[in-house]
DOMIMI-199843 format. One record per residue: residue number from 1; x, y, z of N, C-alpha, C, CB in turn; residue in one letter. Coordinates in nm, 2 decimals, always signed. Each point is the difference from the previous one (the first is absolute). Glycine has a CB too. Layout:
! DOMIMI-199843
+-----+--------+--------+--------+--------+--------+--------+--------+--------+--------+--------+--------+--------+-----+
|   n |    n_X |    n_Y |    n_Z |   ca_X |   ca_Y |   ca_Z |    c_X |    c_Y |    c_Z |   cb_X |   cb_Y |   cb_Z | res |
+-----+--------+--------+--------+--------+--------+--------+--------+--------+--------+--------+--------+--------+-----+
| NUM |      X |      Y |      Z |      X |      Y |      Z |      X |      Y |      Z |      X |      Y |      Z |   a |
...
+-----+--------+--------+--------+--------+--------+--------+--------+--------+--------+--------+--------+--------+-----+
! end
This chain:
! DOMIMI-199843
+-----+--------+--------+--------+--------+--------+--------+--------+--------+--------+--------+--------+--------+-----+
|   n |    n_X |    n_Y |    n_Z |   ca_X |   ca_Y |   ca_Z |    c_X |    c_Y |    c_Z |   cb_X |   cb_Y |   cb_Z | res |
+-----+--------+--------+--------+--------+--------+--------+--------+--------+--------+--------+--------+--------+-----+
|   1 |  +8.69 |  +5.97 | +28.89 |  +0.11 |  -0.03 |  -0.08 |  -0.04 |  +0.02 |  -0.15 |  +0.10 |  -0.16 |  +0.17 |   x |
|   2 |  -0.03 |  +0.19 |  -0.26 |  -0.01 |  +0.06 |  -0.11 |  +0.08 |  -0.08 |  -0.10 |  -0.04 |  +0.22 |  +0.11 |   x |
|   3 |  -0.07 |  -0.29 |  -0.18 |  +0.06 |  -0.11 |  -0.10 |  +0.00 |  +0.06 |  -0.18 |  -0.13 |  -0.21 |  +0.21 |   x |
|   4 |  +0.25 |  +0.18 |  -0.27 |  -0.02 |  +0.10 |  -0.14 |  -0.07 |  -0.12 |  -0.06 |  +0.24 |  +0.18 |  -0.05 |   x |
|   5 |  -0.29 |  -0.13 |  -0.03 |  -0.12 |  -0.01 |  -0.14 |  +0.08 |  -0.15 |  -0.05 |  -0.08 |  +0.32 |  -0.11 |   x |
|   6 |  +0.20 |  -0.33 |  +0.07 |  +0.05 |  -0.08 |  -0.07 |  +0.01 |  -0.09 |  +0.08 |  +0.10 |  +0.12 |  -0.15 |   x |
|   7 |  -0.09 |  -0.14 |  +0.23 |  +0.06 |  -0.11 |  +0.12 |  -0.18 |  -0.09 |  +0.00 |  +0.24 |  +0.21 |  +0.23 |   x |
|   8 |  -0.34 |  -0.16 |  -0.25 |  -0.17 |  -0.09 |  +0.05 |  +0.04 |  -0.06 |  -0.18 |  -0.27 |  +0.20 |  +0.21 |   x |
|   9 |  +0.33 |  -0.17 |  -0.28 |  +0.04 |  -0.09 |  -0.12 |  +0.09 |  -0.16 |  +0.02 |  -0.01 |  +0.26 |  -0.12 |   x |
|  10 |  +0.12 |  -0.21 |  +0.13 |  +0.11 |  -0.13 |  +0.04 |  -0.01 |  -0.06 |  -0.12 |  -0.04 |  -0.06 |  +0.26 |   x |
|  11 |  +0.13 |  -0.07 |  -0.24 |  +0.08 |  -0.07 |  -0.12 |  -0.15 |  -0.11 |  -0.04 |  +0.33 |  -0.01 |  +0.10 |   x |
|  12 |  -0.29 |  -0.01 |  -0.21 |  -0.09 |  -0.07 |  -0.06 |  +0.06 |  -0.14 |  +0.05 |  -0.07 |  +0.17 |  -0.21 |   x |
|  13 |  -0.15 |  -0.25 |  +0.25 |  +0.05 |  -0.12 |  +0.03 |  +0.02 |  -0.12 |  -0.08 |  -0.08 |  +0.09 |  +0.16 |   x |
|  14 |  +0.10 |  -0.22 |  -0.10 |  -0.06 |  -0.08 |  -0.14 |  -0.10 |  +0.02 |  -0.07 |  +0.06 |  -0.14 |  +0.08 |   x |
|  15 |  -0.18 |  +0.12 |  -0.06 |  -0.12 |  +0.05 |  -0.04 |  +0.01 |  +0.14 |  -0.13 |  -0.07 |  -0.10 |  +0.28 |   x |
|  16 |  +0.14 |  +0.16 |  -0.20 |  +0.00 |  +0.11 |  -0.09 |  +0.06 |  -0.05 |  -0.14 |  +0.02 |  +0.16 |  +0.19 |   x |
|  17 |  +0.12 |  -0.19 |  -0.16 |  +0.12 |  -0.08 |  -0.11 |  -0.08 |  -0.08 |  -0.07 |  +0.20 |  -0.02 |  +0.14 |   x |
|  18 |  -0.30 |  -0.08 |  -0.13 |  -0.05 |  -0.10 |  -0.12 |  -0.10 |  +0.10 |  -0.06 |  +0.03 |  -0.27 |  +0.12 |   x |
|  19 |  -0.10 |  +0.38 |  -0.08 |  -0.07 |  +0.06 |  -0.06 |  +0.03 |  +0.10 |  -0.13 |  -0.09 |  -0.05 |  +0.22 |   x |
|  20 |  +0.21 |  +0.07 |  -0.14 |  +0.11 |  +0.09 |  -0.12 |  +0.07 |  -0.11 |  -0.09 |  +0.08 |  +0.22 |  +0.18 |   x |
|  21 |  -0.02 |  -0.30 |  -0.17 |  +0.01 |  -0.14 |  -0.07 |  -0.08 |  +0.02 |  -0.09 |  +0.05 |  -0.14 |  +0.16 |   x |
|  22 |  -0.15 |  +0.10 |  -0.13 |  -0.13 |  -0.05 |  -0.14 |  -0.05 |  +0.11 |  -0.03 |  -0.11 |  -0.21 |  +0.08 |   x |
|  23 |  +0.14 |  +0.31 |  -0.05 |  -0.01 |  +0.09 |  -0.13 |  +0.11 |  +0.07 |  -0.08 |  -0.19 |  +0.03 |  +0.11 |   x |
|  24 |  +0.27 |  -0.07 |  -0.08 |  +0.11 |  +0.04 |  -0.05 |  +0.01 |  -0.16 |  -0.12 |  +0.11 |  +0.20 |  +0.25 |   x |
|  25 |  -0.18 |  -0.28 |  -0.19 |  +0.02 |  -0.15 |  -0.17 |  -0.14 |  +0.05 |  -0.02 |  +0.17 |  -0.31 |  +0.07 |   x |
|  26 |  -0.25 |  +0.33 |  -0.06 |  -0.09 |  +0.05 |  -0.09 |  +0.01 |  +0.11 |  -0.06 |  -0.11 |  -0.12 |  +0.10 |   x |
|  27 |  +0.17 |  +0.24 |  -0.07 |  +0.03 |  +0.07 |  -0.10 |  +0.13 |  -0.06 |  -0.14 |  -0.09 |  +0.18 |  +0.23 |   x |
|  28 |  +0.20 |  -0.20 |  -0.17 |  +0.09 |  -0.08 |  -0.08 |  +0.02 |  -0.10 |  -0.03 |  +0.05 |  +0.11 |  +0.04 |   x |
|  29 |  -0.14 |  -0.22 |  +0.04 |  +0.01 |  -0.09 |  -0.06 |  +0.13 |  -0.11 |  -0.05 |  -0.19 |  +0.17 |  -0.04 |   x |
|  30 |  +0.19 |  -0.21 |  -0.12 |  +0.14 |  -0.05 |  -0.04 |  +0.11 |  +0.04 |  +0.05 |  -0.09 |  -0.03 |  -0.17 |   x |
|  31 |  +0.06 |  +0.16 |  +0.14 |  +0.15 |  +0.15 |  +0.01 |  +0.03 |  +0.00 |  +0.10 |  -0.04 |  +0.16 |  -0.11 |   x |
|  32 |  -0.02 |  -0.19 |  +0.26 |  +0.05 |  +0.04 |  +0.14 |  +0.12 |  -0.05 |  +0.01 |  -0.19 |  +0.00 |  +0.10 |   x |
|  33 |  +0.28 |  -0.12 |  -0.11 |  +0.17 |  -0.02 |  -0.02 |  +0.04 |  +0.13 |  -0.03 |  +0.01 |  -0.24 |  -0.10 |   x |
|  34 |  -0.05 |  +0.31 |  -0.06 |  +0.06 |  +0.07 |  -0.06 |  +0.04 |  +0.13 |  +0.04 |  -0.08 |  -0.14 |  -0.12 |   x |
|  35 |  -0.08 |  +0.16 |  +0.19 |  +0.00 |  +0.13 |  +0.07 |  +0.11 |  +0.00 |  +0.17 |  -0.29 |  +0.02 |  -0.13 |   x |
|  36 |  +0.26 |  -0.13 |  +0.18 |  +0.09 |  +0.00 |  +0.08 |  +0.13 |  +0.00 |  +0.01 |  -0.14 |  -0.05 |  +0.04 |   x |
|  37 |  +0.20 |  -0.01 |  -0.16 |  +0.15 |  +0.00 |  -0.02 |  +0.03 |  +0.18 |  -0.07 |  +0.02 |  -0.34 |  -0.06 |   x |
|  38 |  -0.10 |  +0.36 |  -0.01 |  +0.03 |  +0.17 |  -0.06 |  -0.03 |  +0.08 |  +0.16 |  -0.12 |  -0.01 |  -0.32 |   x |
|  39 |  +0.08 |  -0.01 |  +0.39 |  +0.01 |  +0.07 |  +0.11 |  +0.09 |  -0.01 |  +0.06 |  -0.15 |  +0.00 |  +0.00 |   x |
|  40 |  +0.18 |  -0.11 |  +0.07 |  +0.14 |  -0.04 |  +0.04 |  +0.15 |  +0.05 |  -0.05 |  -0.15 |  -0.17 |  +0.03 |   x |
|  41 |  +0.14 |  +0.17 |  -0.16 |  +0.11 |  +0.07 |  -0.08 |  -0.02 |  +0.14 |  +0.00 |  +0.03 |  -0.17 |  -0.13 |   x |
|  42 |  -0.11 |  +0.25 |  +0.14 |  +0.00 |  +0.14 |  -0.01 |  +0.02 |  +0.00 |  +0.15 |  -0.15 |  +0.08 |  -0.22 |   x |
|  43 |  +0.11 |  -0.10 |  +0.31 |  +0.03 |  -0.02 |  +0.17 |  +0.17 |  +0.02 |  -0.01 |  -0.23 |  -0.20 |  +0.09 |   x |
|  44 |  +0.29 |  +0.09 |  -0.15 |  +0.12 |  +0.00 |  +0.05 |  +0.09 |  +0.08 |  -0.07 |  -0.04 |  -0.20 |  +0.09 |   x |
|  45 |  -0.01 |  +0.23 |  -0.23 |  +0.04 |  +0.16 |  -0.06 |  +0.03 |  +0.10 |  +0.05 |  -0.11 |  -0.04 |  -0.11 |   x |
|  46 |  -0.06 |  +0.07 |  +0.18 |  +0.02 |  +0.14 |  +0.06 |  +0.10 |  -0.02 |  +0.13 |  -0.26 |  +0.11 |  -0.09 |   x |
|  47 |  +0.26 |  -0.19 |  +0.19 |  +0.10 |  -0.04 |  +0.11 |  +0.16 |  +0.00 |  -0.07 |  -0.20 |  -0.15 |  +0.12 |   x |
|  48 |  +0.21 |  +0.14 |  -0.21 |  +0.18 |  +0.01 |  -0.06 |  -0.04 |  +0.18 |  -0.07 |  +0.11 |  -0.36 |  -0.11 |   x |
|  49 |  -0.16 |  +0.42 |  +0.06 |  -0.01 |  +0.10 |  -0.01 |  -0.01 |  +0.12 |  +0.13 |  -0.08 |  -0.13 |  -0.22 |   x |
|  50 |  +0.00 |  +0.10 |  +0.31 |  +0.03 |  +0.04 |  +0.09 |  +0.15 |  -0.02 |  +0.09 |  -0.25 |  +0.00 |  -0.04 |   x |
|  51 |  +0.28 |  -0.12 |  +0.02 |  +0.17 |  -0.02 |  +0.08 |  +0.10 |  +0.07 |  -0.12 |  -0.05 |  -0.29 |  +0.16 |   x |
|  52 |  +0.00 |  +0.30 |  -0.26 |  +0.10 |  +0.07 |  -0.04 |  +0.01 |  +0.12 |  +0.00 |  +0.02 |  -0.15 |  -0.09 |   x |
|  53 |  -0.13 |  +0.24 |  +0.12 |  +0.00 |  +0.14 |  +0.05 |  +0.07 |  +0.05 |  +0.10 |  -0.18 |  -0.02 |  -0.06 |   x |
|  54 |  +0.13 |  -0.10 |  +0.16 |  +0.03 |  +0.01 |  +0.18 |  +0.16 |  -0.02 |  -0.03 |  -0.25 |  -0.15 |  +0.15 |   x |
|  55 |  +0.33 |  +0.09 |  -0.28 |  +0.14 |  -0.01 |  +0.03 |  +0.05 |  +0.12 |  -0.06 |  +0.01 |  -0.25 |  -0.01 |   x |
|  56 |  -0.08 |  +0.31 |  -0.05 |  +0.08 |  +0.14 |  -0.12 |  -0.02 |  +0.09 |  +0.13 |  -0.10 |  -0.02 |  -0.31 |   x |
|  57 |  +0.00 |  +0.02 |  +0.38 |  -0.06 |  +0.13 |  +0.16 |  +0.14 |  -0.03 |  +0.07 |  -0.32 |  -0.03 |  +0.06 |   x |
|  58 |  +0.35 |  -0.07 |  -0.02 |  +0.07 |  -0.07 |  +0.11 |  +0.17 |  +0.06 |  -0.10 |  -0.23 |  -0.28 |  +0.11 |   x |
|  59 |  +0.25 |  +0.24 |  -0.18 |  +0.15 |  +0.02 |  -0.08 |  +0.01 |  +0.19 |  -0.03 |  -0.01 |  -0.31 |  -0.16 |   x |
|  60 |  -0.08 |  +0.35 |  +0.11 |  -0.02 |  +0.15 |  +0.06 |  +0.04 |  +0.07 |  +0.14 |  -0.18 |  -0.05 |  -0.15 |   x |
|  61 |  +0.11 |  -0.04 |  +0.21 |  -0.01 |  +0.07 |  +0.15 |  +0.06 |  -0.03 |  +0.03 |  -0.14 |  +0.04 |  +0.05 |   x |
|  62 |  +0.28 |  -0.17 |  -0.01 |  +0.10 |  -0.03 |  +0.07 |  +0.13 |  +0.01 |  -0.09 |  -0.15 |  -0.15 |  +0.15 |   x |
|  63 |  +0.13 |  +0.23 |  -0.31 |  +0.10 |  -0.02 |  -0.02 |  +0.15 |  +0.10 |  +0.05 |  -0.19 |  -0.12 |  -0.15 |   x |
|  64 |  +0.28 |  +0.10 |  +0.16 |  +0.09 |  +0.12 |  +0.06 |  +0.11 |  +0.01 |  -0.12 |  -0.04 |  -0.05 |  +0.28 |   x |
|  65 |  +0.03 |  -0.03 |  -0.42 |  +0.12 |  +0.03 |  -0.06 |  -0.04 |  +0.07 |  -0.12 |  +0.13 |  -0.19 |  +0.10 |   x |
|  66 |  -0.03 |  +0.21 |  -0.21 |  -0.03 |  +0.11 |  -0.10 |  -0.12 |  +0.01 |  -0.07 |  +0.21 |  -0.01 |  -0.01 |   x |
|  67 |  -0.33 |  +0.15 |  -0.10 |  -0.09 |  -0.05 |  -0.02 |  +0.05 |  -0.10 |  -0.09 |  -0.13 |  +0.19 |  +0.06 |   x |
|  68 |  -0.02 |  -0.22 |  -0.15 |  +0.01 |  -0.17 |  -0.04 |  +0.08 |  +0.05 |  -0.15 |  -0.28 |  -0.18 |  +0.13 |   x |
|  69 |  +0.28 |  +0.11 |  -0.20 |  +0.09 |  -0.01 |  -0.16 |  -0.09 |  +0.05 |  -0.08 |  +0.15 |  -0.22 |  +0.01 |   x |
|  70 |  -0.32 |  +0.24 |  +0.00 |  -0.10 |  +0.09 |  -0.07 |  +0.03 |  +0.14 |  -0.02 |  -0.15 |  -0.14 |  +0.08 |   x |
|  71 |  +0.24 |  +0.21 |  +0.00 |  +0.01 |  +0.14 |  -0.02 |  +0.13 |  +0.01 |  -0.09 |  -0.12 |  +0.07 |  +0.24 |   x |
|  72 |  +0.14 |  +0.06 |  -0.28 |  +0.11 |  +0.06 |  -0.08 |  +0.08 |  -0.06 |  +0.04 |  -0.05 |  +0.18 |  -0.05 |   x |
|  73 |  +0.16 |  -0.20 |  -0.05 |  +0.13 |  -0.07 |  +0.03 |  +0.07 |  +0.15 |  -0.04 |  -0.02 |  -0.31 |  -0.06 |   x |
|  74 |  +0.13 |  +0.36 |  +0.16 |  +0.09 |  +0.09 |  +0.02 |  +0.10 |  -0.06 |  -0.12 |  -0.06 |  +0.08 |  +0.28 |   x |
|  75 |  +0.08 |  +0.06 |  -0.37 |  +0.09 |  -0.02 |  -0.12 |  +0.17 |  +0.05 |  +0.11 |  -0.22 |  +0.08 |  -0.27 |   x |
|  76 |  +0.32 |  -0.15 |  +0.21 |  +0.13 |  +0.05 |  +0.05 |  +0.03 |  +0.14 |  -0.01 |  +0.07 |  -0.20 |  -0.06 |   x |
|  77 |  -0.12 |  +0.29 |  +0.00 |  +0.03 |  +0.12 |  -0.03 |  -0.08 |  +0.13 |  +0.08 |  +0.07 |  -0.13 |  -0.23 |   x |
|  78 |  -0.14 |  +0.02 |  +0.31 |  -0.10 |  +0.04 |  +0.09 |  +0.06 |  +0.05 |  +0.15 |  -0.17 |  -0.16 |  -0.14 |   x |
|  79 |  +0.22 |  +0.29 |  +0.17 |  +0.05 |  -0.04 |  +0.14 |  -0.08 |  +0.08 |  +0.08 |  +0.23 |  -0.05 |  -0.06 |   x |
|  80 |  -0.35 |  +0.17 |  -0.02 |  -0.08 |  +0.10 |  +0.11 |  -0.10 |  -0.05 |  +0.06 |  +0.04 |  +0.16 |  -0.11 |   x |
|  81 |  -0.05 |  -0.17 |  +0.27 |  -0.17 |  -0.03 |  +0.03 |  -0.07 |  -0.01 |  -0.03 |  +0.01 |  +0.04 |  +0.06 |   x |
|  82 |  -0.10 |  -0.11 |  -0.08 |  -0.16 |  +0.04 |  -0.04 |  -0.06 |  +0.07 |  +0.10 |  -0.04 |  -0.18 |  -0.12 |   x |
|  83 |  -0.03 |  +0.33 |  +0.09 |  -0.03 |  +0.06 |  +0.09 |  -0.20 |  +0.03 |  +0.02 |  +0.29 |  +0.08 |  -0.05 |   x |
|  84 |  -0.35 |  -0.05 |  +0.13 |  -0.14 |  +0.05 |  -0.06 |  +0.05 |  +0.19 |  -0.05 |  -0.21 |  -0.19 |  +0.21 |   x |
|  85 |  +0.06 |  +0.22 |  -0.24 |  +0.00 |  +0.13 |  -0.06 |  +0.00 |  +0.09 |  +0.13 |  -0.13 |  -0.06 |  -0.23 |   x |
|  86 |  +0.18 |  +0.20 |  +0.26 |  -0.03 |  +0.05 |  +0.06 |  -0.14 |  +0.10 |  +0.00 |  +0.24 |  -0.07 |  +0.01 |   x |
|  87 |  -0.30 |  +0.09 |  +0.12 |  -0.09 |  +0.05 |  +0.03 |  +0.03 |  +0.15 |  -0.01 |  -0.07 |  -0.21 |  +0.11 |   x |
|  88 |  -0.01 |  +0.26 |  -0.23 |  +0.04 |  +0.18 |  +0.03 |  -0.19 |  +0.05 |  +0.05 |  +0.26 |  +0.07 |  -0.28 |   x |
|  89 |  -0.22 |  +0.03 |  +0.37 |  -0.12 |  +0.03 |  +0.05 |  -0.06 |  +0.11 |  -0.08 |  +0.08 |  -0.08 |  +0.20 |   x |
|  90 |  -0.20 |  +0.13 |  -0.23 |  -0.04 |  +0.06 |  -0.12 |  +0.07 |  +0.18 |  +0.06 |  -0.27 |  -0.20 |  -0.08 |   x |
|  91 |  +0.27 |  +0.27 |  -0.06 |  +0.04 |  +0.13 |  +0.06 |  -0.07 |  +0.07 |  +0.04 |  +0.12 |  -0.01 |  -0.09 |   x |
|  92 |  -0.29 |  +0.01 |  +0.04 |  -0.08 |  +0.12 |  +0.02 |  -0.04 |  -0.07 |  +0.13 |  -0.08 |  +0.12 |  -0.24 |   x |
|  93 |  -0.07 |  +0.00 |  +0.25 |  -0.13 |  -0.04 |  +0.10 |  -0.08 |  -0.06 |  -0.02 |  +0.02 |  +0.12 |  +0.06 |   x |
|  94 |  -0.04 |  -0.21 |  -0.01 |  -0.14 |  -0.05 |  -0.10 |  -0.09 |  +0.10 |  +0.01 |  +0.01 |  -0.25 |  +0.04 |   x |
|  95 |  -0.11 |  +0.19 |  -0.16 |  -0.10 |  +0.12 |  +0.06 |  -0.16 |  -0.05 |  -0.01 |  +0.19 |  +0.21 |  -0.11 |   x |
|  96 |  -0.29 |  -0.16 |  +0.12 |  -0.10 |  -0.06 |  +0.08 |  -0.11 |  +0.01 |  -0.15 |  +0.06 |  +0.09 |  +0.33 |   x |
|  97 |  -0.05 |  -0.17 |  -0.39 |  -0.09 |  -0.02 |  -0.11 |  -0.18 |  +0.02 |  -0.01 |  +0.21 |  -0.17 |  -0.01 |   x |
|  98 |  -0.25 |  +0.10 |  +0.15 |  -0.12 |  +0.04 |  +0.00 |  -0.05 |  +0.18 |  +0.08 |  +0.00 |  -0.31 |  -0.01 |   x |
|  99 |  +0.11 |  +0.31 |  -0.01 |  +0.00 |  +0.17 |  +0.08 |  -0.10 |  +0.13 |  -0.10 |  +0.32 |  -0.06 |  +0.11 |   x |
| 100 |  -0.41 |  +0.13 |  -0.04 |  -0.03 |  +0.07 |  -0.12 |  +0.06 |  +0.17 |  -0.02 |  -0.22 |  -0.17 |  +0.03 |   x |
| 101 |  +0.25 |  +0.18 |  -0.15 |  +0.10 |  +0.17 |  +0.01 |  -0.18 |  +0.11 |  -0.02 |  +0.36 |  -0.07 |  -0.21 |   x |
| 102 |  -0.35 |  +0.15 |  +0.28 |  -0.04 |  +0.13 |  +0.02 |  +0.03 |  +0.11 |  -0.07 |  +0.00 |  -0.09 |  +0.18 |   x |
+-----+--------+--------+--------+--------+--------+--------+--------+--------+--------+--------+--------+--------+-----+
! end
């Protein structure tokens, strides 16, 4: 049986946790509150920045009614289509650039 690489790692135990603990107050020390709460707040930042992506994707993709009020507003005097450009196909031949004349 064939075990992946990451799996002979697994979750950190206690042991592990008080070791990361104490160095994480000996690196910061006083600051550790401070650092933890500025983490915590950027955590829940990026989580409302991402839900608010996931709502703009989601209102995009299910929406079925007119586009949104960001585009041109149609003047009254406006009654022709908007159309694209037509495609004209070239008239000559092309011709073979790297070709050598004789």
């Amino acid at each position: 049986m064939h075990t992946p690489i990451l799996a002979f790692f697994g979750a950190p135990g206690p042991m592990e946790m008080m070791i990361i603990g104490g160095i994480a107050l000996l690196l910061f020390g006083k600051r550790l509150p401070e650092v933890a709460r500025s983490m915590g707040k950027g955590i829940v930042e990026f989580k409302k920045g991402v839900s608010g992506i996931e709502d703009e994707v989601d209102k995009a993709t299910y929406s079925t009614s007119t586009p949104s009020s960001s585009a041109r507003p149609i003047a009254n005097d406006e009654t022709e289509p908007v159309t694209s450009p037509k495609f004209e196909p070239p008239v000559a031949e092309p011709t073979d650039v790297n070709s050598e004349s004789v």
